[in-house]
N, C-alpha and C positions, 0 to 999 in steps of 0.2 A: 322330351319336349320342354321347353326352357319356359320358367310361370312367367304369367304377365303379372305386373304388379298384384300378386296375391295379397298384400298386404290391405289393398283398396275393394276388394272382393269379398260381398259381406253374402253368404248364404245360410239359409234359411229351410232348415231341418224337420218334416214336419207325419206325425205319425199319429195314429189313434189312440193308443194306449202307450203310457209310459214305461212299461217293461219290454217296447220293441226298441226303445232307443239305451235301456240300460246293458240287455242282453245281447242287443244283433248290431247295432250299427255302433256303441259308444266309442270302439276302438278306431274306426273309420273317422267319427268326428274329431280323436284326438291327434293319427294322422292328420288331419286338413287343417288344427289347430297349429302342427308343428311346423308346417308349411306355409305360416302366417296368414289361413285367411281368415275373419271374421264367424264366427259360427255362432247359430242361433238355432235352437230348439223349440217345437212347438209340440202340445199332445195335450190331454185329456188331465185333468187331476189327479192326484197317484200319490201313492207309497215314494216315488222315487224322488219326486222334487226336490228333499233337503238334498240329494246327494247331484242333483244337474248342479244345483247354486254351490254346493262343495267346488263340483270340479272347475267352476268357473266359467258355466256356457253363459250365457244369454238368453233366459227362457222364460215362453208366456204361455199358460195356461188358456187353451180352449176344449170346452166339455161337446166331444165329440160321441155318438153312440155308436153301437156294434150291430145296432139293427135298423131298419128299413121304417124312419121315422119324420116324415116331411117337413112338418115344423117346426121339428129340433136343428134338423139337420140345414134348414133356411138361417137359422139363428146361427148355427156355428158356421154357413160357408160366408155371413155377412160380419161375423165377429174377424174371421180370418183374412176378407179381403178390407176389413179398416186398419189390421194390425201392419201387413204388407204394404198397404199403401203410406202408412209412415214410415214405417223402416225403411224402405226403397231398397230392398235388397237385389243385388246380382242375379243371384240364381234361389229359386225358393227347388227343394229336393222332396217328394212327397213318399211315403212307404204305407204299406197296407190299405185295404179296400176303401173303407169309409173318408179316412183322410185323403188319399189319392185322387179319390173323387173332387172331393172341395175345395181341396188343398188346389189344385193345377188350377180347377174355374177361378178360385179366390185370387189367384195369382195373376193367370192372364189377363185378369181384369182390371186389376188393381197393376197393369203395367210392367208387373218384372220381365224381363229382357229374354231372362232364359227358365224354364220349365222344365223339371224332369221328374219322371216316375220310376220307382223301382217296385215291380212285381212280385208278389212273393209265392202268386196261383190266383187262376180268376178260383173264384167262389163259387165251381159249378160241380160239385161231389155230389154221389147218385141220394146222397139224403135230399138234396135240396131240389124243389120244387119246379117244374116246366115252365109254368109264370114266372117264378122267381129268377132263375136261370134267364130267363130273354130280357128280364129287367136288367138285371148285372149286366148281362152284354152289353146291352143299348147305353146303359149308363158307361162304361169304359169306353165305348167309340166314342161319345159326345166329349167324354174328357180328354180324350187321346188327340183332339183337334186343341185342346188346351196347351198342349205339352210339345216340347221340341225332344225331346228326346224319352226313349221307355226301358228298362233293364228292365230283361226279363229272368226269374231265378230256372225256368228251364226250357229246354227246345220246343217242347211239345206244346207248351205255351202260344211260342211264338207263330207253329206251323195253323194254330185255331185262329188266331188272331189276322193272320195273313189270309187266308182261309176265307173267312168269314167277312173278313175287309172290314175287322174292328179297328186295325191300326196300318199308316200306313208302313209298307216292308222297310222304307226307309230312314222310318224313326225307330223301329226296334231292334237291339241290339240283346246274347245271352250276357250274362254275366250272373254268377251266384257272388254271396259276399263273402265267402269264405269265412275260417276260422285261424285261431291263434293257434298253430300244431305244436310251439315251443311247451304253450302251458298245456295241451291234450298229448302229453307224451306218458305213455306206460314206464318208461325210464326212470320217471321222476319221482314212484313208488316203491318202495321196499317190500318186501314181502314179509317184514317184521309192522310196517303202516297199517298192510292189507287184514293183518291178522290181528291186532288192534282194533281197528274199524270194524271188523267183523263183531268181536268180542263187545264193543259198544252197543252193535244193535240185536244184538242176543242172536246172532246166526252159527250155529255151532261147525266146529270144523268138521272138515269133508261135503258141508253144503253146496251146492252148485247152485248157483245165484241167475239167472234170468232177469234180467233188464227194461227199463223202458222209461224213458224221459217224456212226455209230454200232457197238456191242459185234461183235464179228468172232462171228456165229456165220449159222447160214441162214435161220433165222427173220427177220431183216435181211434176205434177198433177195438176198444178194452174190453166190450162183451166177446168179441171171441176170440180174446185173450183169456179171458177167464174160462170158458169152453175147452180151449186148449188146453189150459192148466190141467186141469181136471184130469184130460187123455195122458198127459204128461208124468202126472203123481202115480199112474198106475204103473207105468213102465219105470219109473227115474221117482220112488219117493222121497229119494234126499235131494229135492230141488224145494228153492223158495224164491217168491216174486218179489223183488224190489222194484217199487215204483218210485219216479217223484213225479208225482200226479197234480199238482197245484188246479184247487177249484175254479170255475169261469162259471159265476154264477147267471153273467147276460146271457151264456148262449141257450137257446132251447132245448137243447141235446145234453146238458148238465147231467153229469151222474153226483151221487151220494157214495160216500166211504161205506153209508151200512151195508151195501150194495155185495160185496163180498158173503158176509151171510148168504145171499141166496142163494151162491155158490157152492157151499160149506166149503170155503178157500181161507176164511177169515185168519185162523193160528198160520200160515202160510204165508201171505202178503205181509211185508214192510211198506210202510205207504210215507215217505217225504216230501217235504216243499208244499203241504197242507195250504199255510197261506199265504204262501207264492213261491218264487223263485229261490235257489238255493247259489248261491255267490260259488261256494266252493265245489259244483259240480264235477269236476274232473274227480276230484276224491273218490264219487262215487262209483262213475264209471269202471274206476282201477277194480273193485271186489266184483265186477260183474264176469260171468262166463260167454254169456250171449248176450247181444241186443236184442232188442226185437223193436218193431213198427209197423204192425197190423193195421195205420192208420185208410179209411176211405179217399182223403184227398190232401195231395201235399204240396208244395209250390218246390222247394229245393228244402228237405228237410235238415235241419241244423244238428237233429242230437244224430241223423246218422253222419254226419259228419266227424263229430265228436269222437264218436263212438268205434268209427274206422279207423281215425287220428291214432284212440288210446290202445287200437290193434285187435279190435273185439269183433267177432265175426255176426254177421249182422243178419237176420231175417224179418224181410219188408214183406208188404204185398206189390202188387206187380202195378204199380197203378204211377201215372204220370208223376213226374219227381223221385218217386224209390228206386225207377226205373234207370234215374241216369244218375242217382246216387251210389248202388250198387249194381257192381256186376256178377250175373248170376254165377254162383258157382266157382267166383272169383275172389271176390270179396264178402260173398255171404251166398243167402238161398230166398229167391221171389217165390212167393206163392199166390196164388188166386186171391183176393179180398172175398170176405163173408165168409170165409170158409174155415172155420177153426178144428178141420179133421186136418188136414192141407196142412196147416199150421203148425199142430200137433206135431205132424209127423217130420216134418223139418227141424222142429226143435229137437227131438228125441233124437235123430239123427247126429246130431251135433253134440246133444250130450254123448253119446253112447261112441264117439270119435273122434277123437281128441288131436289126435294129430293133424287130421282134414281141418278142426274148430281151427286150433291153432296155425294153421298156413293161412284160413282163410283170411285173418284178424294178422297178416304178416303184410299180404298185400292190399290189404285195406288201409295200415299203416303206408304202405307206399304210396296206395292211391291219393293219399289225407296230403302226403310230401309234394305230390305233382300237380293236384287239382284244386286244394281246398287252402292252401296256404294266403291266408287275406292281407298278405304285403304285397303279392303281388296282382291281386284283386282290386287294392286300393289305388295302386300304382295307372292301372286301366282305366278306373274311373276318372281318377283323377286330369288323363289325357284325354278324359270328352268334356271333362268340363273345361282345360284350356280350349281344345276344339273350338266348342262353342261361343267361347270370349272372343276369341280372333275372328269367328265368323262373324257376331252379333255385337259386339262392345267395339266398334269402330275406336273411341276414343283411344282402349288399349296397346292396338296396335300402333299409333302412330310415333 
């Protein structure tokens, strides 16, 4: 589809925290940037800022929270829809729950033409509360009348949503965002890198290393990862846990690092990305033998992405997003969520068979080649947002 004057097309990028625009979507804006259209950045205060003003976005600071706060949250959808109404952006694009929320009101109100959300999982994991739960819905339907268009990161998403008549079936589209598989390539590692890296973080050879990328809180599933451990060191004691568990100190579900003591797992666990994100993640992935992602609730998760990409065979729980991330048996092994006997035993499995690990983590590489590849994620998107120019920006067309 041929752009319409992309270069007159100013859109407006807008997330809760600033490590969902440096980790998940940056390469997507430098795509839309390369395509000449205007791009603007919105999110919360952050670590990341000097490096948005580095790369040259356009970007304004609103302090958004991660929790269910009426007053703050009046404050940030009224700072957002002054920002938008001077800019007079195109299309404003909203990501994650709290911004997505404010962000589409902020928008429709303040007049931008086109509205879109991308989904990343409603916020309804069995931790979270019956009231709490009906709030989030009701709030996503009221916004979803905000929005001309919804990406959702998975099917199952959309079938609740349709379902339930939070959105209508006409606005929601799937689409995950994919990843870079050039730079999540096991290729790009020697086995002279692996064994170096290892030697760094005091892992001695012959160790089988077990995996896990995400936010240190339970809703991750790390208490019965650690459970599992435990079952695991009895059968398989040359295993050791690498994590990069970066803290989230707003969520209530917060765990602490001393937290392994209570495990007696502490000599065992390598723990990374302490205060935050780690830039050079693929590195890590290469030393790892398994994934794992025991998480309760996921939208389309990114490190098993990763993780498939780098050919690593993957054990999730069976829960909405792992489920269409991997294929059982395929690409890895689903277990029951809560269940770290379950767990246990899939992992030990894997250790203990190397050749099944090693096929699984072959076409998981393939699957990372056919499905998760974000050129031509970006490519998709990028033909709704002409879409919607030619439907709604009359001037464009003419």
């Amino acid at each position: 589809m041929k752009n319409i004057l992309s270069n007159q097309i100013k859109i407006c990028h807008v997330t809760t925290v600033d490590i969902t625009v440096r980790f998940i979507i940056l390469n997507f804006l430098r795509f839309l940037r390369e395509k000449n259209y205007k791009v603007s950045v919105v999110c919360s205060p952050g670590k990341q800022s000097p490096f948005f003003k580095k790369e040259g976005f356009s970007f304004y600071e609103v302090k958004m929270t991660r929790k269910i706060t009426p007053l703050k949250d009046l404050i940030s959808l009224l700072k957002l829809f002054l920002y938008f109404k001077k800019e007079r952006f195109t299309i404003v694009h909203t990501y994650t729950p709290k911004a997505g929320i404010l962000g589409r009101i902020a928008a429709r109100m303040a007049g931008v033409p086109i509205v879109i959300h991308t989904s990343f999982g409603f916020y309804i994991g069995p931790q979270v509360s019956t009231w709490v739960k009906r709030l989030i819905l009701f709030a996503e339907k009221i916004a979803s009348y905000f929005c001309d268009l919804i990406f959702s990161q998975n099917k199952e998403d959309i079938e609740l949503a349709v379902k339930k008549k939070i959105v209508n079936p006409k606005k929601i589209k799937f689409s995950t965002y994919g990843i870079n598989i050039t730079r999540f390539n096991s290729l790009n590692f020697s086995q002279e890198f692996i064994y170096k890296k290892k030697k760094e973080l005091d892992i001695g050879e012959g160790k089988k290393i077990i995996g896990m990328v995400g936010r240190f809180v339970k809703e991750k599933g790390y208490l019965d990862l650690f459970k599992a451990f435990k079952i695991v060191r009895t059968k398989n004691p040359d295993v050791v846990l690498l994590l990069i568990a970066p803290l989230d100190k707003e969520k209530n579900d917060a765990l602490n690092y001393s937290i392994f003591r209570d495990y007696g797992i502490e000599k065992e666990v390598i723990v990374l990305g302490r205060e935050g994100e780690i830039s050079d993640i693929e590195e890590f992935y290469s030393l790892m033998d398994i994934f794992v992602l025991p998480s309760y609730r996921e939208g389309f998760p990114y490190s098993i992405m990763e993780a498939s990409a780098m050919g690593r065979p993957v054990v999730a729980t069976d829960i909405r997003g792992c489920r269409e991330a991997v294929e059982d048996r395929v690409t890895g092994i689903l277990v029951p969520a809560k269940n770290p006997y379950q767990l246990a035993q899939a992992l030990i499995y894997l250790l203990d068979n190397q050749e099944k690990s090693e096929e699984l983590g072959r076409n998981g590489r393939r699957k990372a080649e056919k499905e998760f590849d974000e050129r031509l994620v970006f490519d998709r998107i990028e033909e709704e947002y002409q879409r919607l120019i030619k439907e709604k920006i009359k001037r464009c067309c003419d």
